[in-house]
KERO-437899 format. One line per field, with one value per residue: residue number from 1; residue in three letters; chain; x, y, z of N, C-alpha, C in turn. Coordinates in steps of 0.001 Angstrom, whole numbers. Layout:
N
pos <- (NUM, ...) $
code <- (Ala, ...) $
unit <- (A, ...) $
n_c1 <- (X, ...) $
n_c2 <- (Y, ...) $
n_c3 <- (Z, ...) $
ca_c1 <- (X, ...) $
ca_c2 <- (Y, ...) $
ca_c3 <- (Z, ...) $
c_c1 <- (X, ...) $
c_c2 <- (Y, ...) $
c_c3 <- (Z, ...) $
END
This chain:
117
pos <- (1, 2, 3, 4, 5, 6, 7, 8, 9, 10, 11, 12, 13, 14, 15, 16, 17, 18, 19, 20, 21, 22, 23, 24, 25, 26, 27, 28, 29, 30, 31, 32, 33, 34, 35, 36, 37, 38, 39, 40, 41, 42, 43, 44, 45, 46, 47, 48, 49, 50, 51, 52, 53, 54, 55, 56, 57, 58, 59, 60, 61, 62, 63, 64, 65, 66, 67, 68, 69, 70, 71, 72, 73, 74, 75, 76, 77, 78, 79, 80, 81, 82, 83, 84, 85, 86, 87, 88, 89, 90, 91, 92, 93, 94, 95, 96, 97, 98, 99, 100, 101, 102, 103, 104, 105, 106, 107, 108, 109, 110, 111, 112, 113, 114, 115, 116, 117) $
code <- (Unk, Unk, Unk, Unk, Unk, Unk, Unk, Unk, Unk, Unk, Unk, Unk, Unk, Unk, Unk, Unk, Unk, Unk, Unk, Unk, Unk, Unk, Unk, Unk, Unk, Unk, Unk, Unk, Unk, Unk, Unk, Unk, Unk, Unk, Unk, Unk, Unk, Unk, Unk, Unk, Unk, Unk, Unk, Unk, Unk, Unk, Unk, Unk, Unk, Unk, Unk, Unk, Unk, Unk, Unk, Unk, Unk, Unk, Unk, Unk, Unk, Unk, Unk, Unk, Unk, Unk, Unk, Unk, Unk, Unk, Unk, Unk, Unk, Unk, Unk, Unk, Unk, Unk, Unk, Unk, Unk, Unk, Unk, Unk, Unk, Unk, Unk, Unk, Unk, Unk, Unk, Unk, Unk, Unk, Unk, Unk, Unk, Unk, Unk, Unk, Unk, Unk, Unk, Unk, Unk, Unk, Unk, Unk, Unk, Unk, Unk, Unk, Unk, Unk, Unk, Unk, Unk) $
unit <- (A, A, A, A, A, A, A, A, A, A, A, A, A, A, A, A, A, A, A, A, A, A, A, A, A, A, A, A, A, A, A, A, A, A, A, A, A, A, A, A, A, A, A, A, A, A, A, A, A, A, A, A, A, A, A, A, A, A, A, A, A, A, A, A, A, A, A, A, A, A, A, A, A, A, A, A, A, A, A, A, A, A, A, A, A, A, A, A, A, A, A, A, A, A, A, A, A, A, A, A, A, A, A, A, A, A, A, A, A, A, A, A, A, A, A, A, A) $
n_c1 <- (-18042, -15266, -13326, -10729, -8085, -5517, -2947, -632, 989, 3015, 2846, 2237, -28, -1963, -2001, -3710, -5746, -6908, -6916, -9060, -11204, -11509, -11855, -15016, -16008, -14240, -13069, -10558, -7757, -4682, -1749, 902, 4221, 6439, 7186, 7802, 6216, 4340, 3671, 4218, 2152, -540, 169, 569, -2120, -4468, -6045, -9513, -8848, -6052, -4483, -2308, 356, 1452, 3355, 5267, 5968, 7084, 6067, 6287, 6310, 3813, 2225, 3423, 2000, -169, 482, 473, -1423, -4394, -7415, -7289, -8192, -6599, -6460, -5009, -2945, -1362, 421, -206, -1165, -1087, -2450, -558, 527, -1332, -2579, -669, -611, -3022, -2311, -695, -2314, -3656, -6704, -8246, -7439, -6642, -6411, -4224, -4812, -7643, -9816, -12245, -12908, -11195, -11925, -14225, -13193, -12413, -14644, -16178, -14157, -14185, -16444, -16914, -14939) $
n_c2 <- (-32308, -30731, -29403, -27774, -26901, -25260, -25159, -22884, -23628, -22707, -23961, -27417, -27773, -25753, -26070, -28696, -28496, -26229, -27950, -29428, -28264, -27406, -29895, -30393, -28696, -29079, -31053, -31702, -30971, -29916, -29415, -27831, -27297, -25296, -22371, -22775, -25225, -25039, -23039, -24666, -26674, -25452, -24274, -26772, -28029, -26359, -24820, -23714, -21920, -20209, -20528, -18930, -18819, -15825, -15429, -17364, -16643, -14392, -11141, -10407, -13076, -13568, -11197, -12208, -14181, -13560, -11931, -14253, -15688, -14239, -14295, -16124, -16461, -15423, -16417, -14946, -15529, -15383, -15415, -13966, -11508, -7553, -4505, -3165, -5294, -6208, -4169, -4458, -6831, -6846, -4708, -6265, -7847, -9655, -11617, -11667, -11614, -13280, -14413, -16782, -19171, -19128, -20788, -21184, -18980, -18791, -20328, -19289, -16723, -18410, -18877, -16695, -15098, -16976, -16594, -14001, -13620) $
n_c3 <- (496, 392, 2068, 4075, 6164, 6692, 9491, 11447, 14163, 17071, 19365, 21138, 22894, 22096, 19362, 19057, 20466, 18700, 16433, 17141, 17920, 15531, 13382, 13983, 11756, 8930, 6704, 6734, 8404, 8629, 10810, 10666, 10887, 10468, 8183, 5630, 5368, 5712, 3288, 1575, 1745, 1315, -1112, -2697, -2154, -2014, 781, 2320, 4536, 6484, 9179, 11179, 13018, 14285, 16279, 15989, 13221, 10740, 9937, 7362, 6378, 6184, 4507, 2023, 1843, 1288, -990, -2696, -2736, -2980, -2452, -15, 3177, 5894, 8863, 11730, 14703, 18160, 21437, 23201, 22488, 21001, 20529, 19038, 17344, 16336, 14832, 12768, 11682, 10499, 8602, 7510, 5837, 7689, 7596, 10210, 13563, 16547, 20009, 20594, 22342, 22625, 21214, 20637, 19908, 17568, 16429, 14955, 14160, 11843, 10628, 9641, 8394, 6072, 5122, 4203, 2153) $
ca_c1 <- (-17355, -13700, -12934, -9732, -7716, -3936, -2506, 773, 565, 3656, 2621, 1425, -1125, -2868, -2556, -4439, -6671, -7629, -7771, -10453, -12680, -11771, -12260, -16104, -16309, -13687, -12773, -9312, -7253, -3006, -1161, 2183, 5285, 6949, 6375, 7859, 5986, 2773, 3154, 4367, 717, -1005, 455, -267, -3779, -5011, -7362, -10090, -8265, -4723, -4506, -1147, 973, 2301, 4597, 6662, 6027, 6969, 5016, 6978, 5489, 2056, 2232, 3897, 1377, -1501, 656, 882, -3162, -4684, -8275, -7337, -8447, -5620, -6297, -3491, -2981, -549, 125, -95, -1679, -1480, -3180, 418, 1003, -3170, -2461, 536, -874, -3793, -2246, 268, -2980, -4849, -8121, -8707, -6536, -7201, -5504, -4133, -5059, -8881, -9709, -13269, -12599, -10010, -12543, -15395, -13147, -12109, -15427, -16304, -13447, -14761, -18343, -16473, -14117) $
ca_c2 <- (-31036, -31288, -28554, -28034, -25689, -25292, -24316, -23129, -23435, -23215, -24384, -28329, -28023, -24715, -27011, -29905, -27525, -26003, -28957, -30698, -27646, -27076, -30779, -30055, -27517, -28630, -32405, -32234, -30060, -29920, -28984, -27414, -26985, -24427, -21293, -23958, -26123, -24797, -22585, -25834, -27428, -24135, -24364, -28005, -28728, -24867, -24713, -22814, -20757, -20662, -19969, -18408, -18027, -14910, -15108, -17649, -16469, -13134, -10497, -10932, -14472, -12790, -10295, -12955, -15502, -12471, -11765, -15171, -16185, -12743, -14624, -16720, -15981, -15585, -15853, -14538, -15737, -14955, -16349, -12773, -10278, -6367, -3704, -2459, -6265, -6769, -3510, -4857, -7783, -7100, -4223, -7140, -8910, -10735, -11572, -11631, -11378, -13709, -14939, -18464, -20006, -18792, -21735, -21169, -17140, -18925, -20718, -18421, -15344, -19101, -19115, -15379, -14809, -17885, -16025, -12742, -14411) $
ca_c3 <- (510, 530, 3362, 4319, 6898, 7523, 11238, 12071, 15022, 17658, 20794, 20091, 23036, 21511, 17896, 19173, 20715, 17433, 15339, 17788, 17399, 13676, 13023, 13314, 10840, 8080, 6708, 7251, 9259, 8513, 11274, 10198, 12274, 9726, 7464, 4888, 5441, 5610, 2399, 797, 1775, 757, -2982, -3305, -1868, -1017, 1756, 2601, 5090, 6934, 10680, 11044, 14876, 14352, 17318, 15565, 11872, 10692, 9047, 5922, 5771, 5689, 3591, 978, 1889, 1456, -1625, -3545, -2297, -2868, -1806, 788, 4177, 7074, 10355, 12490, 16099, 19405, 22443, 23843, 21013, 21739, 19687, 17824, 16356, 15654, 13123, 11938, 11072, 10013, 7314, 6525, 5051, 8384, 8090, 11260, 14710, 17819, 20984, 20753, 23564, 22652, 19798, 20113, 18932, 16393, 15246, 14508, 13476, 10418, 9824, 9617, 7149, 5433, 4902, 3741, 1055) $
c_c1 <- (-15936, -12789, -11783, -9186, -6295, -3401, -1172, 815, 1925, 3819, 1857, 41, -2243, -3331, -3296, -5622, -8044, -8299, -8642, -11177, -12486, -12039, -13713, -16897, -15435, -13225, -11590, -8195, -5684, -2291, 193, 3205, 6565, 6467, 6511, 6860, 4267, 2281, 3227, 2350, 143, -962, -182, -1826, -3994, -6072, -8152, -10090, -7217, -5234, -2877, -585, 1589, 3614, 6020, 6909, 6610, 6018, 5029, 6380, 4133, 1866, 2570, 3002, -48, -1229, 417, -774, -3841, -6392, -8142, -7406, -7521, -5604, -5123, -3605, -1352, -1063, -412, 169, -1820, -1827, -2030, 619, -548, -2962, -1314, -193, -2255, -3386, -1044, -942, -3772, -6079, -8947, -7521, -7262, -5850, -5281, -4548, -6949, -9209, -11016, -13549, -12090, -10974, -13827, -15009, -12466, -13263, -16678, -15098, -13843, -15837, -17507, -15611, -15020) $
c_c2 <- (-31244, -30181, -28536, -26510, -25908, -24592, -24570, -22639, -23908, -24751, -25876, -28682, -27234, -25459, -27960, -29638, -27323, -27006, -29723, -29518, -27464, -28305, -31025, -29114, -28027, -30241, -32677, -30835, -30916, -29189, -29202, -27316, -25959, -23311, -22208, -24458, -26266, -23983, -23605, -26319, -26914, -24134, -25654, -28603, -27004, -24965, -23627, -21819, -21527, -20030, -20033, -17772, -17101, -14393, -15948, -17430, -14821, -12590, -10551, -12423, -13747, -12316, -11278, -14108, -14617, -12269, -12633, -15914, -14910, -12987, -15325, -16267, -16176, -15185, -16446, -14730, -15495, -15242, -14934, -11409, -9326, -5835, -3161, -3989, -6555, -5816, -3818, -6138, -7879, -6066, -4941, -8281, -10350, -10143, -11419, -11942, -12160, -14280, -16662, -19487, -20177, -19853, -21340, -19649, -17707, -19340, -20041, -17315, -16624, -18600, -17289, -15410, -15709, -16979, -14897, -12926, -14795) $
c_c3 <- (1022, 1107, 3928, 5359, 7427, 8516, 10912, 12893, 16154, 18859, 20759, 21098, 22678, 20248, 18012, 19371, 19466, 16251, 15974, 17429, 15852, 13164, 12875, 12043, 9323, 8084, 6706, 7713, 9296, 9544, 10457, 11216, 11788, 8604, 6050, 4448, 4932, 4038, 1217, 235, 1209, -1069, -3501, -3183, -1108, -476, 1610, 3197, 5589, 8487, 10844, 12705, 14625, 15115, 16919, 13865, 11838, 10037, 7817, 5329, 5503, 4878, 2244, 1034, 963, -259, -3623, -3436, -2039, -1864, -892, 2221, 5032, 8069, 11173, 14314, 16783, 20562, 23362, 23201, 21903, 20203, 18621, 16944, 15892, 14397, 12210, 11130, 9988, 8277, 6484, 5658, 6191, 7775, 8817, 12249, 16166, 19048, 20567, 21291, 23264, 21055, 20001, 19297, 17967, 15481, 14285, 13929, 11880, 10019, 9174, 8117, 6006, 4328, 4368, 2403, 80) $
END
């Protein structure tokens, strides 16, 4: 199974974070370090889901990511999520909304959107 999951993920000890627990679940895990960069990856080898930092992306990336991958699942993270950017994000096209720092939430609201997709 050829499993795949792209992070953009600011912070590189929250990213290391994530890809040790998403490395059980998914055979290769792309950390990104741009919106670039990551929708680059996305077009050429599309994963199974994106995990998206919202604190350094905008919503405009979302919505155009949500736009151009109508099925692709996007979970949306922050280092310090409140309830006015969780509805923002989520009616810009999250899948799901978690804290950053929380990788074992990150990883279960991947695999939740996973199962719903």
């Amino acid at each position: 199974m050829g499993s795949s999951v792209v992070v953009l993920e600011t912070d590189p000890k929250v990213a290391k974070s994530l890809a040790g627990q998403l490395s059980s679940h998914f055979n290769s895990v792309l950390l990104t370090n741009s919106g670039e960069e990551l929708r680059e990856s996305v077009a050429k080898h599309p994963p199974e889901v994106v995990i998206l930092d919202v604190e350094y992306s905008l919503l405009s990336d979302l919505r155009n990511l949500r736009q151009d991958f109508p099925k692709l699942p996007i979970v949306c993270t922050h280092r310090v999520p409140d309830e006015e950017l969780w509805v923002a994000a989520m009616d810009a096209g999250a899948s799901d909304f978690c804290p950053a720092d929380d990788a074992q939430n990150v990883v279960a609201a991947v695999l939740r959107s996973m199962a719903v997709a």
